[in-house]
C-alpha positions as CSV (number, residue, x, y, z in Angstrom):
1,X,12.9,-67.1,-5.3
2,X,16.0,-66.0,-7.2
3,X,18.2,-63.8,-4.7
4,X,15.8,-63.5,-2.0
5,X,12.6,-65.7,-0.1
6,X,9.1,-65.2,0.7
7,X,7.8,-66.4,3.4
8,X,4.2,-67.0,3.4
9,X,3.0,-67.1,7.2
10,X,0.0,-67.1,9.8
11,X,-0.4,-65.7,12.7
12,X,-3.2,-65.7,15.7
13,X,-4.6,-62.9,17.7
14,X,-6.0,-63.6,21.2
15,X,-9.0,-64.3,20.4
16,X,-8.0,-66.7,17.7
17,X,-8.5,-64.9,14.4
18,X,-5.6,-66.0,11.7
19,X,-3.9,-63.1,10.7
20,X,-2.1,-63.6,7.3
21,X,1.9,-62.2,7.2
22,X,4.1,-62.0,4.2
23,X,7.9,-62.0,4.7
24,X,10.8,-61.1,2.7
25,X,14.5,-61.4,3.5
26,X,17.8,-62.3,1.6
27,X,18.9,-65.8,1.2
28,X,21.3,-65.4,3.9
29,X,20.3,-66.7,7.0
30,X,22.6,-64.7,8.9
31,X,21.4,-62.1,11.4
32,X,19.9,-59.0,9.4
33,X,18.1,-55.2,10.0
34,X,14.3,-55.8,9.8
35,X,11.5,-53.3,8.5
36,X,8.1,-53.1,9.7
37,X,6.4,-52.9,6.7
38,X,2.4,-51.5,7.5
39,X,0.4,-51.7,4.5
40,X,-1.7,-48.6,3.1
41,X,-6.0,-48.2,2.7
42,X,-6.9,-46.8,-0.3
43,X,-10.2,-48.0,-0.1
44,X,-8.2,-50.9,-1.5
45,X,-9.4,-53.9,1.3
46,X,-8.6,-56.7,-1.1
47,X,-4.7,-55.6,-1.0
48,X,-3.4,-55.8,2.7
49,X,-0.2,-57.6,3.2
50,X,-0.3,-58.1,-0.4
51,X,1.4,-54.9,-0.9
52,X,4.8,-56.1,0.2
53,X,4.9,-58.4,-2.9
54,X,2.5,-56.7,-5.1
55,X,2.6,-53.1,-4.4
56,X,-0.6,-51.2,-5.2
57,X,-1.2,-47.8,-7.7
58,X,-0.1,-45.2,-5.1
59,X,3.4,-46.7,-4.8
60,X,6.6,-47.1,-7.3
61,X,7.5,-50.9,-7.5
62,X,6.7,-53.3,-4.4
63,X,9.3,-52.9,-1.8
64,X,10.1,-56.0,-0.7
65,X,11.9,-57.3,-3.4
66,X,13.5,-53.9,-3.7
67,X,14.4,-54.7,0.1
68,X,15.7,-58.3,0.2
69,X,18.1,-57.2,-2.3
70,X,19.1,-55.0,-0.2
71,X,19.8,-57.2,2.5
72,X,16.6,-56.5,5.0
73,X,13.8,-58.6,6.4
74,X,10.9,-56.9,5.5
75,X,7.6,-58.1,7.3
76,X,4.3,-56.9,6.6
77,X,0.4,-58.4,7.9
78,X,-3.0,-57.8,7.1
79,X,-4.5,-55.2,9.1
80,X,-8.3,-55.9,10.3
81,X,-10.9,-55.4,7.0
82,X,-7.8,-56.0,4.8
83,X,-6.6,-58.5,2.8
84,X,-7.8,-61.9,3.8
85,X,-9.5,-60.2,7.1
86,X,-11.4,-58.2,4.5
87,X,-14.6,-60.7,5.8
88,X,-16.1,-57.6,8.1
89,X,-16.4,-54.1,6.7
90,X,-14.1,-51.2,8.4
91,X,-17.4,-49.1,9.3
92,X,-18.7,-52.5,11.3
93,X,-15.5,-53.2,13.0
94,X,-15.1,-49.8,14.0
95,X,-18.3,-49.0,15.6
96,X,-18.3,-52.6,17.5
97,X,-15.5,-51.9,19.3
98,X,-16.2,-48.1,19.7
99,X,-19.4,-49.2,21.4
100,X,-17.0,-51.3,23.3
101,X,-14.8,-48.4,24.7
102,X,-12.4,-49.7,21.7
103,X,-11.1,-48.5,18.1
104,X,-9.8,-49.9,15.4
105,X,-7.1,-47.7,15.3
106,X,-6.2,-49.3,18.9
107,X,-6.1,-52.7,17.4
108,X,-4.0,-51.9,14.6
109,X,-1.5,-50.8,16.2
110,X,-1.2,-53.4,19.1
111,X,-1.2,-56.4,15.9
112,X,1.6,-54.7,14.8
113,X,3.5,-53.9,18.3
114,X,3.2,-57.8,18.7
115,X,5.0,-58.1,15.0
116,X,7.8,-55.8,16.5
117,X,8.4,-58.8,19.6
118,X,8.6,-61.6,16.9
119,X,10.7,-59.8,14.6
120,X,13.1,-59.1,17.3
121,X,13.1,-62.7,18.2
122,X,14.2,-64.2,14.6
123,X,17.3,-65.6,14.8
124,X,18.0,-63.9,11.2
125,X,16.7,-60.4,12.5
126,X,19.2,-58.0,14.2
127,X,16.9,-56.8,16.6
128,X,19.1,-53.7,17.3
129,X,18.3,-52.2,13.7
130,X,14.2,-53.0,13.5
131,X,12.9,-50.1,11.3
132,X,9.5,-49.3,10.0
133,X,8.0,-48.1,6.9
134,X,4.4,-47.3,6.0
135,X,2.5,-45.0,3.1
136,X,-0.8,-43.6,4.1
137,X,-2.6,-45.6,6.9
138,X,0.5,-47.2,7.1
139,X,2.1,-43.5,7.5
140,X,-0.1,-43.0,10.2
141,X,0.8,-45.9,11.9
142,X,4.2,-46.5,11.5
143,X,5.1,-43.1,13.3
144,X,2.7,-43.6,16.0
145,X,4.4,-46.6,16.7
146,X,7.7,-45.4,16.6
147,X,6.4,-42.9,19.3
148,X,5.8,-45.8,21.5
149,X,8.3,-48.4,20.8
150,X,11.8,-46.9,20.8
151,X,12.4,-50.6,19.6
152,X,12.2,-48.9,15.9
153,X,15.3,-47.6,15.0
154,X,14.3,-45.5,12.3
155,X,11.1,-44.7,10.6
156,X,10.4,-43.3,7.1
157,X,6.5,-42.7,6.2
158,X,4.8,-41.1,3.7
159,X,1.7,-39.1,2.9
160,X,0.1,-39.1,5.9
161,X,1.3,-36.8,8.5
162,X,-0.5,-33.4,9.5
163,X,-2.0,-31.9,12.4
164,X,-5.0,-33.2,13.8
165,X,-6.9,-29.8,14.5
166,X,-6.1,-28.5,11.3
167,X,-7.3,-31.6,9.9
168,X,-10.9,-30.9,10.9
169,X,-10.3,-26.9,10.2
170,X,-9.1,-27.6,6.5
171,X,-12.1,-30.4,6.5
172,X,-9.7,-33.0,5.5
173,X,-10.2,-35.0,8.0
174,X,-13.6,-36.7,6.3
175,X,-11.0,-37.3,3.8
176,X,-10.0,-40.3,6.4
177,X,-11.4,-43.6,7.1
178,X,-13.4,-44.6,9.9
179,X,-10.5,-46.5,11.2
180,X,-8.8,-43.4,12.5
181,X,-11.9,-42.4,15.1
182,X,-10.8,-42.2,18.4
183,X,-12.9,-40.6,21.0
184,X,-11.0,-37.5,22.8
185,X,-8.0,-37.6,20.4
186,X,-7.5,-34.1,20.4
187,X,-7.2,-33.7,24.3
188,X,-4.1,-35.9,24.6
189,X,-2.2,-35.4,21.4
190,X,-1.5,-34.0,18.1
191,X,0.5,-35.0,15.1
192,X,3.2,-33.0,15.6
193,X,3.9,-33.8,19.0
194,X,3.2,-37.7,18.8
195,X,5.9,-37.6,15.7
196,X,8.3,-35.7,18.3
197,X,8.4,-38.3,20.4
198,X,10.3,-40.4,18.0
199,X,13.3,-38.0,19.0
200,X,16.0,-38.0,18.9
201,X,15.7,-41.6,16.3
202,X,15.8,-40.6,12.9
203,X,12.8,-40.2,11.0
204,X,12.1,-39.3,7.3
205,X,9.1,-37.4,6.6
206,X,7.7,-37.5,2.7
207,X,4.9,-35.3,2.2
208,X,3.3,-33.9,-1.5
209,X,1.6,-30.9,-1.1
210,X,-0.9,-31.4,-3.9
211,X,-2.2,-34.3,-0.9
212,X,-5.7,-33.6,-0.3
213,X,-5.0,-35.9,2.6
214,X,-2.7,-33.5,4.1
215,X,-3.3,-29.7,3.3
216,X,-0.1,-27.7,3.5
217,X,-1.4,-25.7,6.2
218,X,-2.2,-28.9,8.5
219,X,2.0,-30.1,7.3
220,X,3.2,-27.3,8.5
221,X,1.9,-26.8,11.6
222,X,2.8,-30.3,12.6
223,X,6.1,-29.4,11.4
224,X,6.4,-27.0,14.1
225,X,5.6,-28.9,16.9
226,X,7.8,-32.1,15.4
227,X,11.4,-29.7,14.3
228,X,10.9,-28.6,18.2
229,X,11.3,-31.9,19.6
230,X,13.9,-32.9,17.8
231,X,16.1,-29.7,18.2
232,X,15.2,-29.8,22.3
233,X,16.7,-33.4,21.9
234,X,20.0,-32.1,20.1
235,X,18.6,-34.1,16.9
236,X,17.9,-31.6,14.5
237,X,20.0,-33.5,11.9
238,X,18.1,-36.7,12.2
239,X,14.6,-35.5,11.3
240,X,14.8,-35.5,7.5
241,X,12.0,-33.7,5.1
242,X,11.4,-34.5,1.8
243,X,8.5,-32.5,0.5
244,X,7.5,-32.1,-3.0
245,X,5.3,-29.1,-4.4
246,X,3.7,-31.0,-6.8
247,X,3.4,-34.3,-5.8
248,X,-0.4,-35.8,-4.8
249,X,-1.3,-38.8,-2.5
250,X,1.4,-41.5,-4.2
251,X,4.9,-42.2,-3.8
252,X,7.2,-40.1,-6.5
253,X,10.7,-41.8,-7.8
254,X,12.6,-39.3,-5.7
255,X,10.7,-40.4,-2.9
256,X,10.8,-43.9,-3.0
257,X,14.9,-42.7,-3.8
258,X,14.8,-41.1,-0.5
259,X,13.2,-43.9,1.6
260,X,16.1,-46.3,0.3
261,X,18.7,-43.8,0.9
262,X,17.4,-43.0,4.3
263,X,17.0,-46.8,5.3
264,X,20.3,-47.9,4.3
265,X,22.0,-45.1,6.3
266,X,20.2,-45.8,9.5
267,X,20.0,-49.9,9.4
268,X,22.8,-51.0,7.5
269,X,25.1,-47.8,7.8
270,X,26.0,-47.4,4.6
């Protein structure tokens, strides 16, 4: 397609569910940096992986054209309830495997963990400079990942990142889907401290504080907690904020300006 090809692929969980992916990379076949693209919610199940191609209303054109030009492999799937697994509702999903000692939240993330190992084994994939990138649910789950998997190089999310506890104290966290439950969350972490963990790795933040999503007062208490990590890992310089005063739940121009910028620096060096 022009300067760059889709890929249009399946993959299989365990238990044998197909699990559509959308790929995007220059024509090149030599080795590349790769982005971890995770998808947003919106209430928008139909969309999924779609997004890559077809971006959605929140977001400034689709990335991963934007991307292949740019010379990265950019893969994104359909999380479960989205896209073509949009065949079971999120509520029903989530309370089956709550019941089961489960979440959602849990699955999500391990689909996409498993996306990290067969990125990292394409032969056109530099799996030295993996990166990810989400917006909303994908925010939330691209940094959480990062935490976990110091296989990410970099990560750059946007409108999604507060602190838990302030969450429920602003009562913007029932601004959140069901996805997101998971039972004794508060006792083991926060939002600020599970984005810390990423240091000393680079990490854009891009936050609007006209976000319902994310009250200021929720922002900047993660904040806290996140600018200490990084400055007890000598990384100060690698934690980069970009917050806008009047900016909602979308992606602004200087934002998406900011992601590109940030990327390019941290995967390709340039």
């Amino acid at each position: 397609m022009g300067r760059y090809v889709v890929e249009r692929l399946v993959f299989h969980t365990a238990g044998g569910e197909a699990v559509r992916g959308v790929l995007t990379r220059p024509s090149s076949d030599a080795p590349a940096p790769a982005i971890l693209y995770l998808h947003a919610h919106g209430a928008r199940y139909d969309i999924g992986a779609g997004e890559l191609l077809d971006g959605r209303p929140a977001l400034q054109a689709p990335l991963g054209p934007v991307l292949a030009s740019m010379g990265f492999v950019t893969l994104a799937i359909d999380m479960p309830c989205f896209g073509e697994r949009a065949t079971i509702s999120e509520s029903a999903a989530s309370k089956a495997l709550l019941w089961n000692g489960r979440s959602l939240a849990g699955q999500m993330i391990g689909e996409q963990a498993a996306m990290i190992d067969w990125l990292a084994a394409r032969p056109d994939v530099d799996a030295t400079r993996i990166g990810a990138f989400g917006i909303s649910m994908g925010a939330t789950f691209g940094y959480w990942l990062a935490a976990v998997d110091e296989r990410i190089a970099c990560v750059a999310h946007l409108c999604c990142y507060a602190d838990f506890a302030a969450l429920i104290e602003t009562g913007a966290h029932d601004l959140h889907g069901i996805y997101l439950t998971i039972p004794g969350l508060l006792n083991i972490a926060s939002g600020g401290e599970t984005a810390g963990l990423i240091a000393p790795r680079p990490q854009l933040i891009c936050i609007g504080d006209l976000d319902p999503l994310t009250p200021p007062a929720a922002v900047d208490r993660a904040l806290a907690e996140t600018r200490a990590a990084y400055a007890a890992a000598n990384a100060s310089d690698r934690l980069v904020l970009h917050r806008e005063p009047e900016t909602g739940h979308r992606e602004s121009p200087a934002m998406r300006d900011a992601v590109l910028a940030f990327l390019l620096a941290h995967l390709k060096g340039s």
